[in-house]
C-alpha positions as CSV (number, residue, x, y, z in Angstrom):
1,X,91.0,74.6,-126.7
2,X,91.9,74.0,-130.2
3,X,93.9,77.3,-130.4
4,X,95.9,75.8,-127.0
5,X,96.5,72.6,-128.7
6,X,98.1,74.2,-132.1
7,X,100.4,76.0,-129.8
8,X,101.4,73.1,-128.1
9,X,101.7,70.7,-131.3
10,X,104.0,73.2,-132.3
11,X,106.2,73.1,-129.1
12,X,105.9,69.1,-129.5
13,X,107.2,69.1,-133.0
14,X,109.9,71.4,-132.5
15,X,111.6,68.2,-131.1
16,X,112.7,67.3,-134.2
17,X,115.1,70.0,-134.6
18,X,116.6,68.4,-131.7
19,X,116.6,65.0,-133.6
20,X,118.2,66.2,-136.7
21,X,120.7,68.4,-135.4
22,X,122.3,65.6,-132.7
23,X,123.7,62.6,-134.6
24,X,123.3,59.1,-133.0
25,X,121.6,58.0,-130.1
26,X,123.1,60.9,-128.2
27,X,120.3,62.8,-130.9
28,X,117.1,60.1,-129.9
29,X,118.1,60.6,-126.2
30,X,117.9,64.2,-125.9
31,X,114.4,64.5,-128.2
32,X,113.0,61.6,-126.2
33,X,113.5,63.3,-122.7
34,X,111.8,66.6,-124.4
35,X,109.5,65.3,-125.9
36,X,108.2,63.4,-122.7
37,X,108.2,66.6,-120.7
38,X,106.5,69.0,-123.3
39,X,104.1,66.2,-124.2
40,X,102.9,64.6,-121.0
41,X,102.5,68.9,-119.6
42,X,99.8,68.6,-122.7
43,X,98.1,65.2,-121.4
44,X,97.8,66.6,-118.2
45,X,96.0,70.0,-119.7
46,X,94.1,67.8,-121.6
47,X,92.6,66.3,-119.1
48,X,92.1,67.9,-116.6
49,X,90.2,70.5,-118.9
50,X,87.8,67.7,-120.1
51,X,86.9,67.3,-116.5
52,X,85.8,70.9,-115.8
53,X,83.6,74.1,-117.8
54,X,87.0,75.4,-119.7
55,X,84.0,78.5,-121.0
56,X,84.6,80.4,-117.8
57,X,87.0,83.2,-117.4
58,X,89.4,81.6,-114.9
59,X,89.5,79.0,-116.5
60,X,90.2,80.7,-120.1
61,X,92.9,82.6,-118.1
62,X,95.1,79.6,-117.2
63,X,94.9,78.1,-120.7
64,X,96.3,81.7,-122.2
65,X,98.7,81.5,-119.6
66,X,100.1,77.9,-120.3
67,X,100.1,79.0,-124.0
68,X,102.3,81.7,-123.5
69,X,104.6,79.7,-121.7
70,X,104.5,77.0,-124.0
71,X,105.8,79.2,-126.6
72,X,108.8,80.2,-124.6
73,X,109.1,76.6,-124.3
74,X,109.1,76.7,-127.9
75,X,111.9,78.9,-128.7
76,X,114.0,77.3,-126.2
77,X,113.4,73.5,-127.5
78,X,116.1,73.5,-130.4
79,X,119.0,74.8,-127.9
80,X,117.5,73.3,-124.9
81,X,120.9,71.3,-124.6
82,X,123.3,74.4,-124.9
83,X,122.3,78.0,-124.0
84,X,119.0,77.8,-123.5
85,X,118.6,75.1,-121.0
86,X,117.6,77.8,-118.3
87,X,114.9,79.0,-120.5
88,X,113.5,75.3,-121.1
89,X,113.3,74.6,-117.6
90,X,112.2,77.2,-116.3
91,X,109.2,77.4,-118.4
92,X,108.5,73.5,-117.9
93,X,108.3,74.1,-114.4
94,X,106.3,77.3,-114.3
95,X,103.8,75.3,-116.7
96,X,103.7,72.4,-114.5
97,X,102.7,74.4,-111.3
98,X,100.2,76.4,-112.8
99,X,98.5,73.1,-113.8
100,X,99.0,72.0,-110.2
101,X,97.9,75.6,-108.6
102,X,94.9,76.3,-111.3
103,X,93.3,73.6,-112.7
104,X,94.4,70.4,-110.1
105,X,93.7,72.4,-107.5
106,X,90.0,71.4,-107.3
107,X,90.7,67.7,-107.9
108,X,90.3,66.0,-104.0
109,X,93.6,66.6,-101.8
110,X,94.8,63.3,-102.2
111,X,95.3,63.9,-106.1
112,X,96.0,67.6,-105.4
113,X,98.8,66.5,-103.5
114,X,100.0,63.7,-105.9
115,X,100.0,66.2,-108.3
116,X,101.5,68.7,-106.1
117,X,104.4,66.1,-105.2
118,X,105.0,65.4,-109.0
119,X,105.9,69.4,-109.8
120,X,108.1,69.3,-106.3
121,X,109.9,66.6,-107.8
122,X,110.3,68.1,-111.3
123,X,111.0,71.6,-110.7
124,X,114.6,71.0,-108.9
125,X,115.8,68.3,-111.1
126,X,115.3,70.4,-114.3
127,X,116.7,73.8,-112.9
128,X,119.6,71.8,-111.4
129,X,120.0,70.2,-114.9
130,X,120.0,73.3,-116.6
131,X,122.8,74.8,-114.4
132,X,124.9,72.1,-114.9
133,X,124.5,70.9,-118.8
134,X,126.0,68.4,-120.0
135,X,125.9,64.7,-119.4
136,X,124.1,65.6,-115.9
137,X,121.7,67.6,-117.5
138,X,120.7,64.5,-119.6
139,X,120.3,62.5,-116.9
140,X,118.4,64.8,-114.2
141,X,116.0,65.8,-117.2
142,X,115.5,61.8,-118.2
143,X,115.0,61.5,-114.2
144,X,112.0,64.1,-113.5
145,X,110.6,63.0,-117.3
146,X,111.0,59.7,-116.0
147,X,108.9,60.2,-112.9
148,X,106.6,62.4,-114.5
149,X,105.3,59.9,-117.0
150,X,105.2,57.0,-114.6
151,X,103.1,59.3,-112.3
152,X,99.7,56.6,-113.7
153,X,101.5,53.7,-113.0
154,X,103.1,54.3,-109.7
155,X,99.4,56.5,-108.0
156,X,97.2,53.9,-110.1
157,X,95.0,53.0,-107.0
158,X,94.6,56.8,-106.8
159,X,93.5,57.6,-109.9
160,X,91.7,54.7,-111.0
161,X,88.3,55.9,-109.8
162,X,88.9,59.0,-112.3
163,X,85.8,59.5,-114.5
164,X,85.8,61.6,-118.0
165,X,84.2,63.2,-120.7
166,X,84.8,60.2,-123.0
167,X,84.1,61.9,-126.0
168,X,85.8,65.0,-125.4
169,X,89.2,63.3,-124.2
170,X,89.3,61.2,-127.0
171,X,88.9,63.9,-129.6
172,X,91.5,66.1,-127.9
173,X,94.0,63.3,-128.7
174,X,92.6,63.1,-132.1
175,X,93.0,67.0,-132.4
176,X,96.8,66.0,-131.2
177,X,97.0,63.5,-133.7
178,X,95.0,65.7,-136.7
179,X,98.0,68.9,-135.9
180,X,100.5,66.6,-136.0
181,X,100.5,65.5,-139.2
182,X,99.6,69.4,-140.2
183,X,103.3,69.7,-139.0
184,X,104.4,66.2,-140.7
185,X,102.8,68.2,-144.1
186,X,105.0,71.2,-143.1
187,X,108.3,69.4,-142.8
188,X,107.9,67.9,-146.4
189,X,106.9,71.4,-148.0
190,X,109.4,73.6,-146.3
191,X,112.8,71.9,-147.9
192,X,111.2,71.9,-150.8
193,X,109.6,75.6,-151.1
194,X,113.7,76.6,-150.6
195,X,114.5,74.9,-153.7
196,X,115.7,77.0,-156.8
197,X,114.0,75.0,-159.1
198,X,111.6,71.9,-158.8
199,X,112.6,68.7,-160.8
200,X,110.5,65.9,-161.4
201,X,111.9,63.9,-158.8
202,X,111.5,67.1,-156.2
203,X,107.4,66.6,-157.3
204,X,107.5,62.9,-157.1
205,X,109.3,62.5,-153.9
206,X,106.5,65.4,-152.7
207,X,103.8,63.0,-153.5
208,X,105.0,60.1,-152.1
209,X,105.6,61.8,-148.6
210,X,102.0,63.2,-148.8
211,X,100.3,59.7,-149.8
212,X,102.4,58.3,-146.6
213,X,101.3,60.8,-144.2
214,X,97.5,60.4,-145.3
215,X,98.5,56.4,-145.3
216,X,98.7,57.4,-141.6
217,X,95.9,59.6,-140.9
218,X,93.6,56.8,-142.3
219,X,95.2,54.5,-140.5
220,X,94.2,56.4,-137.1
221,X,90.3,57.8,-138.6
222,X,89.3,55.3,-140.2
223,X,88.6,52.6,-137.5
224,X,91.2,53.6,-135.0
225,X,89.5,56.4,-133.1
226,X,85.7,54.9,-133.2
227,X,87.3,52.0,-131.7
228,X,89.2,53.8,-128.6
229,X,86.2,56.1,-128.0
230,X,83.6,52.9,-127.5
231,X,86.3,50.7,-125.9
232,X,86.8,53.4,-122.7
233,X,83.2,54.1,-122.9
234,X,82.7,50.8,-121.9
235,X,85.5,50.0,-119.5
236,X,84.6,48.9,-115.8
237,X,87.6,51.4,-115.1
238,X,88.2,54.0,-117.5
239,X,91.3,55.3,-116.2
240,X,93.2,52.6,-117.3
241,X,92.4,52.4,-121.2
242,X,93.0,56.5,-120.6
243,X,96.1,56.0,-119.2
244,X,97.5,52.9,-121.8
245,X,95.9,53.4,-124.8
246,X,95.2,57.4,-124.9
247,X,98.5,58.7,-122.9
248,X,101.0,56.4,-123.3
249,X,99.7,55.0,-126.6
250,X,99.7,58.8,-128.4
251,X,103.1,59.5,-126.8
252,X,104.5,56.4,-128.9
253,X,102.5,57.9,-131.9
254,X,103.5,61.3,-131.4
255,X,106.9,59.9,-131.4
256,X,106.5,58.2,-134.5
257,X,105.5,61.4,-136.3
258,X,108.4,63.4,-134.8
259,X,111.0,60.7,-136.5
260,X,108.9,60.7,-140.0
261,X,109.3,64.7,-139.7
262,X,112.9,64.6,-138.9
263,X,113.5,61.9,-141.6
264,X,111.7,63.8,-144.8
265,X,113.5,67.1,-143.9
266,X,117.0,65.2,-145.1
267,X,115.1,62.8,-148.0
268,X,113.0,65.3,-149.1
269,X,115.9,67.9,-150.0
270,X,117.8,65.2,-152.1
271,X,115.2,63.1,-153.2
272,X,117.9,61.9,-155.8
273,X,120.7,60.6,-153.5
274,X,120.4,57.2,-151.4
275,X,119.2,58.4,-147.7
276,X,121.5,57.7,-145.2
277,X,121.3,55.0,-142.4
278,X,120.0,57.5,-140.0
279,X,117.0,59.0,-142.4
280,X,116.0,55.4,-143.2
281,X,116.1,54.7,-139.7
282,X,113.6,57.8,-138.6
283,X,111.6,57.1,-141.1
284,X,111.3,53.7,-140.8
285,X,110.9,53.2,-137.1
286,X,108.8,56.1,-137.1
287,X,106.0,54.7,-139.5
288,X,106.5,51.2,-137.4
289,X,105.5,53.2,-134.4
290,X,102.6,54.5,-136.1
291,X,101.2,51.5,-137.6
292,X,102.1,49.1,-134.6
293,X,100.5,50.7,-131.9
294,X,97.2,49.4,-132.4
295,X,98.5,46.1,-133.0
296,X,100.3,45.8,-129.7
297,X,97.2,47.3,-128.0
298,X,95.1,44.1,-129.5
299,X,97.5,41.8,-128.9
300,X,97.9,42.7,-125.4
301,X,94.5,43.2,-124.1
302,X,92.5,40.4,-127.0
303,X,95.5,38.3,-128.0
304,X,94.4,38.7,-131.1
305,X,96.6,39.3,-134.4
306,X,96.3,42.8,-136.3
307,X,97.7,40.4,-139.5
308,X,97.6,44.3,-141.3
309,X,99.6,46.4,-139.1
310,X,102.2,43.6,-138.3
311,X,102.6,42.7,-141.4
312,X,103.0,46.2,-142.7
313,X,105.5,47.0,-139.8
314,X,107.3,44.0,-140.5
315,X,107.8,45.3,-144.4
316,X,109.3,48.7,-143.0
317,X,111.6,47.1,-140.6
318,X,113.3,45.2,-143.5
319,X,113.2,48.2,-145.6
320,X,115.7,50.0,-142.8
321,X,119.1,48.3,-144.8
322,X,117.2,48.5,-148.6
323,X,116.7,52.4,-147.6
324,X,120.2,52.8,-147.1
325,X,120.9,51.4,-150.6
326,X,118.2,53.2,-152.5
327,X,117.7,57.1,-153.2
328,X,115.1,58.7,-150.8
329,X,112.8,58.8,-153.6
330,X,112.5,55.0,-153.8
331,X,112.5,54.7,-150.2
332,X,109.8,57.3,-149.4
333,X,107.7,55.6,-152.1
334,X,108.0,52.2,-150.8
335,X,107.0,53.4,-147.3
336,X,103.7,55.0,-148.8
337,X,103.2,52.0,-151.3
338,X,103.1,50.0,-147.8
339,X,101.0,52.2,-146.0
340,X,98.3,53.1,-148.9
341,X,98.5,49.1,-149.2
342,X,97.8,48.5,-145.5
343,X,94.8,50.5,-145.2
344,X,93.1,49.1,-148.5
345,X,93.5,45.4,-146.5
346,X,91.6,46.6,-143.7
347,X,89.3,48.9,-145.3
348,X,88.6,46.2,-148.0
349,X,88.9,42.9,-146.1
350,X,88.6,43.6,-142.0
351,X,88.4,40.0,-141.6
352,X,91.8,39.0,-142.7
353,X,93.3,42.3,-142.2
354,X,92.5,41.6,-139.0
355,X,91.0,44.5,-137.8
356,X,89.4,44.8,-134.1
357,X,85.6,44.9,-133.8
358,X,83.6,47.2,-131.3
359,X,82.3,44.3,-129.8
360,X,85.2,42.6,-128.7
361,X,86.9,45.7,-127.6
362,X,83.9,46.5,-125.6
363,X,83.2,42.6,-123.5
364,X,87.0,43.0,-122.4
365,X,86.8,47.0,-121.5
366,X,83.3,45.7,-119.8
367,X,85.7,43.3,-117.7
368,X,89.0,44.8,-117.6
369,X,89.3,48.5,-118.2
């Protein structure tokens, strides 16, 4: 499967072409309805493959299949808003029904036809989108991505009594997570490889971006994906941690490492120029989105403070305006300086950093989900 999620990690990222090449909100719209399309299509994959023998030759079938679909899906992506909104749709919705037809298919009918009613729903709204572009298209895409990502919350008494391979869903979304910031890597290098000649600031900016993005692997391995594995292991209902902190919580991560990418293709190419309010922005929020989720996840379910990650999110908010004001070399440091500082806390000191233990996470998954 590792093979099926490269392919998809590399639909998933080519988002932020569509991020960079839209100014404004207009921009975070349009790569927010793709990316929730492309990426739940993958959670569904994910798990229904953890659920069933992926080594047999039907099943190896469908997962070439959905790979060759997702890399039409791929090419389409960056001009999914202009002339190849036909191409993106259509693929969507042919990947969507072969999920349905050939892997949900053996789930009991009552999911079958849940899942079943989600592609009915999808598959006109994206076609119809397509054919009329536009404002409409935004809108009838952000509907069936809408109801495709709400599908947990509104069928929760459905799919509550779900069980899984705990270990193997978890490190598929750590696979996710792992290929992601592969492509985070790619989208420092790649501005930089196109450069006539490499000046000190071109090397140090390079650095920085690198000690950032590992700032954020370590902040995910380190204690991060130990903690999610025990905590659904020992949930009374393991849909629900499944569905909050595995699905929705990686699609807020994946986000943040779409805006990071899109944000250090601009810095990165002019490390010596201040980066302008919408780089700072990206790569600000983006690293907030990273860093926070955890902390929201604790504070929802333990009410306890993750002193770390808010007080490192709370640093990169501020440095949104100071990023405008400061070349992209300053501003990229600053961001690692925070994150490399973040993870010495709660590698260090857990206590006041802190940090969640197993066996708190696991008395409320033991009561709660």
């Amino acid at each position: 499967m590792l093979l099926f999620d490269l392919v998809y990690v590399f639909l998933i990222t080519e988002v932020s072409g569509v991020l960079r090449g839209e100014p404004g909100m207009l921009g975070v719209a349009r790569a927010g309805v793709i990316l929730a399309l492309v990426y739940w299509q993958w959670v569904l994959v994910s798990v229904q493959t953890s659920l069933r023998d992926m080594s047999t030759a039907p099943n190896r079938f469908t997962v070439m299949l959905l790979m060759l679909v997702a890399m039409v899906s791929a090419a389409a992506v960056p001009e999914a808003f202009n002339d190849r909104a036909t191409v993106l749709a259509v693929s969507c919705t042919a990947s969507r029904f072969l999920i349905t037809g050939l892997l949900a298919r053996s789930e009991n009918s009552r999911a079958f036809r849940m899942d079943l009613l989600a592609s009915l729903i999808q598959a006109p709204l994206l076609i119809a989108g397509a054919i009329v572009g536009g404002t409409a298209q935004l809108v009838l895409w952000a509907g069936a991505a809408l109801y495709e990502i709400s599908g947990p919350l509104i069928h929760s008494r459905t799919m509550r009594t779900q069980r899984y391979d705990v270990g193997n869903v978890v490190e598929r979304f750590g696979l996710l997570i792992i290929v992601a910031l592969g492509e985070t890597i790619v989208s420092i290098c790649t501005p930089q490889a196109e450069l006539s000649e490499l000046t000190t600031a071109d090397l140090a900016v390079l650095v920085a971006a690198f000690v950032l993005v590992v700032g954020l692997w370590w902040a995910y391995f380190h204690r991060g994906a130990a903690l999610m594995e025990h905590y659904i292991a020992n949930a009374a209902v393991p849909f629900l941690p499944v569905r909050n902190l595995l699905a929705y919580g990686h699609l807020v991560l994946v986000a943040g490492l779409i805006a990071i990418a899109a944000g250090f293709h601009h810095v990165v190419a002019d490390p010596h120029h201040p980066a302008d309010a919408r780089s700072a922005a990206l790569l600000c929020a983006g690293t907030i989105a990273f860093l926070a989720m955890f902390a929201v996840v604790r504070l929802r379910n333990i009410h306890r403070v993750y002193v770390s990650r808010m007080v490192a999110s709370g640093i990169c908010l501020l440095l949104i305006p100071v990023g405008m004001r400061v070349s992209g070399l300053v501003l990229v440091s600053a961001l690692a300086a925070v994150a490399a500082a973040q993870c010495a806390w709660e590698t260090l000191a857990p206590r006041s950093a802190g940090a969640p233990e197993r066996d708190e996470l696991a008395a409320v998954a033991a009561i709660r989900g």
